[in-house]
N, C-alpha and C positions, 0 to 999 in steps of 0.2 A: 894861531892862538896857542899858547903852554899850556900842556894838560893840568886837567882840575885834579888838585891832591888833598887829599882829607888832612886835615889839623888831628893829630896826634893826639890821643887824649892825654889831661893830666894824670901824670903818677898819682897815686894812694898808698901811704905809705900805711900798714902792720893793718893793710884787708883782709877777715876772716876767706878762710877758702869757702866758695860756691855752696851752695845748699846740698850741690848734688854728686859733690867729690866725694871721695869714700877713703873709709880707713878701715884695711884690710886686718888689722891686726884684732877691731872691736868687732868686725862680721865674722868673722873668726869664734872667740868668745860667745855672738851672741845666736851662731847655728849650734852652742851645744846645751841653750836655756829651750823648755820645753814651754815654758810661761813666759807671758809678756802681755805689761802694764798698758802698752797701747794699742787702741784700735784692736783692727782684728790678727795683730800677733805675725808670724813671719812671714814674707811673702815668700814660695816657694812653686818652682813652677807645676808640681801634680797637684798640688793645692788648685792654684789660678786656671790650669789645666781641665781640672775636673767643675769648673763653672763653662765648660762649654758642651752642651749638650750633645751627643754623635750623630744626633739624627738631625741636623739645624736645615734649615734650607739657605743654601747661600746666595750671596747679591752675585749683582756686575756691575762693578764703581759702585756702588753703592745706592742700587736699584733693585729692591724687592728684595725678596727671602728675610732672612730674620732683623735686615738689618731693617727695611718695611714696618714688622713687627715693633721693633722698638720704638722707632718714631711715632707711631701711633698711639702706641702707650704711654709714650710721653707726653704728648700731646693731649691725652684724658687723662691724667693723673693732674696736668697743671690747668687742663681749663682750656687749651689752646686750638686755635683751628691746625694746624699741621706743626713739626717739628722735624729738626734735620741732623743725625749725627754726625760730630766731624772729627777728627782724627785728636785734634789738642786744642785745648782751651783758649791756649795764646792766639789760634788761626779765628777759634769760633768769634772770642771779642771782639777782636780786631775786624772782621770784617762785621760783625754786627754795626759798632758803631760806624763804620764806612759807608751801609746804607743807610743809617740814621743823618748823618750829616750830609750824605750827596742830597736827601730827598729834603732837605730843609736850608740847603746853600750855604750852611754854615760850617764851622773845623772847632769850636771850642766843646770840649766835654769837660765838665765837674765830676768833681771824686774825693773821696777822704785821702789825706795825703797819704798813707799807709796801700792803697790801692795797688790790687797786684799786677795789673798793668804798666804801672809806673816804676813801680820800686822791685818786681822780678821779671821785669821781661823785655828789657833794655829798650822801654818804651817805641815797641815796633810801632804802636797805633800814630809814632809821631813820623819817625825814618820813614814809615812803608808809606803812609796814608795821608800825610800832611794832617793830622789833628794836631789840635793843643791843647795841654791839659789844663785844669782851673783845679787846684785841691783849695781844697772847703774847710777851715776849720785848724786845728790843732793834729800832731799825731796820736797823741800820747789819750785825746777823749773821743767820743762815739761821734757820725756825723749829724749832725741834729738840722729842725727846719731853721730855727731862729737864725743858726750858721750859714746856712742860701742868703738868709737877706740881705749878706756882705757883698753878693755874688751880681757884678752890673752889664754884664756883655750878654749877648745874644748867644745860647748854646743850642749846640746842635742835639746833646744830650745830657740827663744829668746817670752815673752810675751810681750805684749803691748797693754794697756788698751784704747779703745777710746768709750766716754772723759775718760780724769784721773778726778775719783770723787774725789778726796781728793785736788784736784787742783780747783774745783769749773766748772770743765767741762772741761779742757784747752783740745784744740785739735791742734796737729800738723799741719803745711803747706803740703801742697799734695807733695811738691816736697821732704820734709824731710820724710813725713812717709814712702816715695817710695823709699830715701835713706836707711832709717831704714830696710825694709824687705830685698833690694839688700843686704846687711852688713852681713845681717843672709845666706841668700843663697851661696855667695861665702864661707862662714865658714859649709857649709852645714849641717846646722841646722835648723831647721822646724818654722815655724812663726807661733805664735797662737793668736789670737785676742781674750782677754778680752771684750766684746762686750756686758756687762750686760746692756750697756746702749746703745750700736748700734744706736738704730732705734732716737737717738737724734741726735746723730753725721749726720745724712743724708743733714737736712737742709744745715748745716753749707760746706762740700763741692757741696752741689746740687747747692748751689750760686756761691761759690769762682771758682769751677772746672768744672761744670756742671757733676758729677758725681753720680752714681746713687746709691745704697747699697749693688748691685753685685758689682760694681767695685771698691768700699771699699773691701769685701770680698774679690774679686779674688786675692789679693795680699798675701793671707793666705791661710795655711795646713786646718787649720781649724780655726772655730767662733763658739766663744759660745754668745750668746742672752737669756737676761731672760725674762717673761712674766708677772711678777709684780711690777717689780722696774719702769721705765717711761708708762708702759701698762696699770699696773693697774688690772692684773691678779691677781689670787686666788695665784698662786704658780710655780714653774715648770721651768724647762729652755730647750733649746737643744743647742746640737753641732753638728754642721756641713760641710762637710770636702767630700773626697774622699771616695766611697762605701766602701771600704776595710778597711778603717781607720774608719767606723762608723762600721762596721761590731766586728772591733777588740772593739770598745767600748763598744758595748750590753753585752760580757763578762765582762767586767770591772762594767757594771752597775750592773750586778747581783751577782760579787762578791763584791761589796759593798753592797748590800741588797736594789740594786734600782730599783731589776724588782718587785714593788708592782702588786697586783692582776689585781688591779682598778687603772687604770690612768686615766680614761676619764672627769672625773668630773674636774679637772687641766686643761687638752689637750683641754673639748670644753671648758672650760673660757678665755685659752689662745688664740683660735682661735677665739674667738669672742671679744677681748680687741683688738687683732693685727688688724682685720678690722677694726674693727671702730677705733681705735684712731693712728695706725699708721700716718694715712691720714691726722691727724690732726696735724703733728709733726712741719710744717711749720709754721703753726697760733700759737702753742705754744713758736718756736722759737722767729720771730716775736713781741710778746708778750713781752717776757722776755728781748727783747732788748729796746724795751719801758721804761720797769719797771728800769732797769739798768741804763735808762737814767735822768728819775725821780729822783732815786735815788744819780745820781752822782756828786752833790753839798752839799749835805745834811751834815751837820756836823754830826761829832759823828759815819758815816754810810763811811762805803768804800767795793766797789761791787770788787770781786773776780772770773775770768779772767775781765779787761779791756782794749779789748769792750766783750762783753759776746759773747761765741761762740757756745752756744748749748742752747735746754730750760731749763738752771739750772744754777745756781750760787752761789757762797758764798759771805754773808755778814759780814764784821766783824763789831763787835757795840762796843758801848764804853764805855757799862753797867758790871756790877758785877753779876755773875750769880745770888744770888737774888735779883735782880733790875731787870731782864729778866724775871725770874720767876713771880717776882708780879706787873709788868705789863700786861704781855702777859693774864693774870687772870685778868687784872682789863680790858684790850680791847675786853678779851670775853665776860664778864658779863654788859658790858657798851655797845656795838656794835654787839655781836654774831658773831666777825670773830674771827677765833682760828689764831694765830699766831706760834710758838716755844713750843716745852713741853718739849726743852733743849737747850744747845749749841751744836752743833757737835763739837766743840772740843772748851776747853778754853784755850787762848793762855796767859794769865796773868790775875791778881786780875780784873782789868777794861778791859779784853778783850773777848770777844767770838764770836767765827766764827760759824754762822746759814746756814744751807745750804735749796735754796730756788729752788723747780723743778716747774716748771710750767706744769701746767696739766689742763682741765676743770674746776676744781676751782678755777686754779687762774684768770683764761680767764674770769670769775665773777666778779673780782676788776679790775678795771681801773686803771692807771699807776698813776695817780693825786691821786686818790682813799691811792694805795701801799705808794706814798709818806707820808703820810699824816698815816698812820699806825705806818711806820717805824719813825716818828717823836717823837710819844708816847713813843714808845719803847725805843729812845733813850735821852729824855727830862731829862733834870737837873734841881734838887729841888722836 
């Protein structure tokens, strides 16, 4: 028999470079701004360094000592019988929905087609695991229930991202996301919450519902949370779920090759970003509802959800990706605040959508302040 050869993929031709290429010449520039518009500002390793306590108690593979601790605090912060750190997000998904779909005999999973499963993560869940996806809906609008009802196959699960990053944070009404999981349970199929950004979404129903981040969770099989995307963590995520079901995942982490030796160094950073800046999650809300507001006359500038519903947004400007670039360089070098070291995504020759999280750096600029940046950045002539 002739060996089996993979089909070559098609060229793409004029593909922005990877999310996670770099341009030494803008990190550069932006190690000598002292401010910065997002998140919690520059990652720097005595920074990230100093969220690991010296005195931690460490695991083995990742059994006991701090990394113990986390799990279990995660686990009561969401409401959950047990939880299990893993190394990356892409492993933790991926193998979640693997035992959603082995225990229900099925491979179809639902998702907003923006899902980052599918669209950053060279859809392992499909190569590694044999799923298949089912996206739901439009990219460009939120996933809604009415949008399931187009949905006719047997799934093994449905996901659901809260916020949808690719929507600039958009979060559901309590009463649809509660439609959404009822949808999946009469088709009995397992609900998994994409939850990289969780701990932002809280504000946003602690207001409108008075709900707290167990009773987000509780409406899910399981929740995955990371600890460096709004946290501010080194690295690291968990999922968390049913003892049985996190029991079944610890196999899955280490046939993915995610029961590393040493986890603790991850586990206490994590657990030291989750106290401190969880608590902070409302002032950053808050915050970015200001700056939102600031911003939403501004010509040339249009904020993405409106009214913002978590601490994060997207901005679209109405610059040329180099007229973004050589300003955002000339407001470092003029001001010391770093601004963009790209678009998140270009939507045309004069368009590109910035996505902006609010975090302890940006709690540094005031809202008149943000306006008054974003002016630069978008100035004609």
């Amino acid at each position: 028999m002739p060996p089996r050869t993979r089909p070559a993929a098609p060229a793409r031709a004029s593909e922005p470079p990877p999310p996670f290429s770099r341009d030494p010449e803008l990190e550069a520039v932006a190690q000598g701004c002292e401010r910065f518009i997002h998140g919690a500002g520059r990652r720097r390793a005595r920074d990230l360094l100093g969220t690991i306590p010296p005195d931690v108690e460490i695991d083995h593979y990742g059994v006991g000592g701090i990394v113990a601790e986390l799990e279990a605090e995660v686990a009561r912060i969401l409401g959950k019988e047990a939880a299990i750190f893993i190394p990356t997000g892409t492993m933790a998904q991926q193998a979640t929905l693997r035992v959603h779909a082995d225990r229900r005999g099925r491979v179809a999973v639902a998702f907003h087609p923006a899902c980052h499963l599918d669209s950053h993560e060279e859809r392992g869940y499909e190569r590694l695991h044999g799923l298949f996806g089912v996206p739901v809906g439009d990219r460009d609008s939120p996933l809604t229930a009415a949008k399931l009802e187009g949905v006719h196959e047997p799934l093994a699960a449905l996901l659901i991202e809260l916020p949808q990053r690719d929507l600039g944070g958009t979060l559901p009404d309590w009463g649809d996301l509660v439609s959404q999981v009822g949808w999946a349970r009469e088709r009995s199929a397992a609900v998994h919450l994409d939850g990289a950004r969780l701990w932002e979404a809280g504000p946003f129903y602690a207001k409108a519902n008075k709900k707290k981040l167990s009773d987000i969770a509780g409406l899910f099989d399981t929740v995955y949370v990371s600890f460096y995307k709004g946290l501010g963590g080194i690295a690291g995520c968990c999922v968390a779920g049913q003892a049985d079901v996190v029991a079944e995942l610890s196999l899955w982490r280490t046939r993915h090759g995610g029961r590393v030796f040493a986890m603790w160094p991850y586990a206490a950073s994590a657990l030291t970003v989750l106290h401190e800046r969880l608590p902070r999650m409302g002032k950053y809300h808050r915050h970015a509802i200001a700056v939102a507001e600031a911003l939403a006359d501004l010509p040339g500038v249009e904020v993405m959800p409106q009214p913002v519903q978590a601490p994060m947004m997207h901005v679209r400007l109405a610059v040329t990706v180099e007229e973004l670039r050589s300003r955002a360089i000339d407001i470092a070098r003029s001001e010391g605040i770093w601004t963009f070291s790209r678009p998140f995504r270009s939507e045309g020759t004069k368009l590109q959508r910035c996505e902006l999280a609010v975090g302890d750096s940006t709690l540094e600029i005031s809202a008149s302040e943000m306006r008054a940046v974003f002016e630069r950045l978008v100035a004609s002539g």
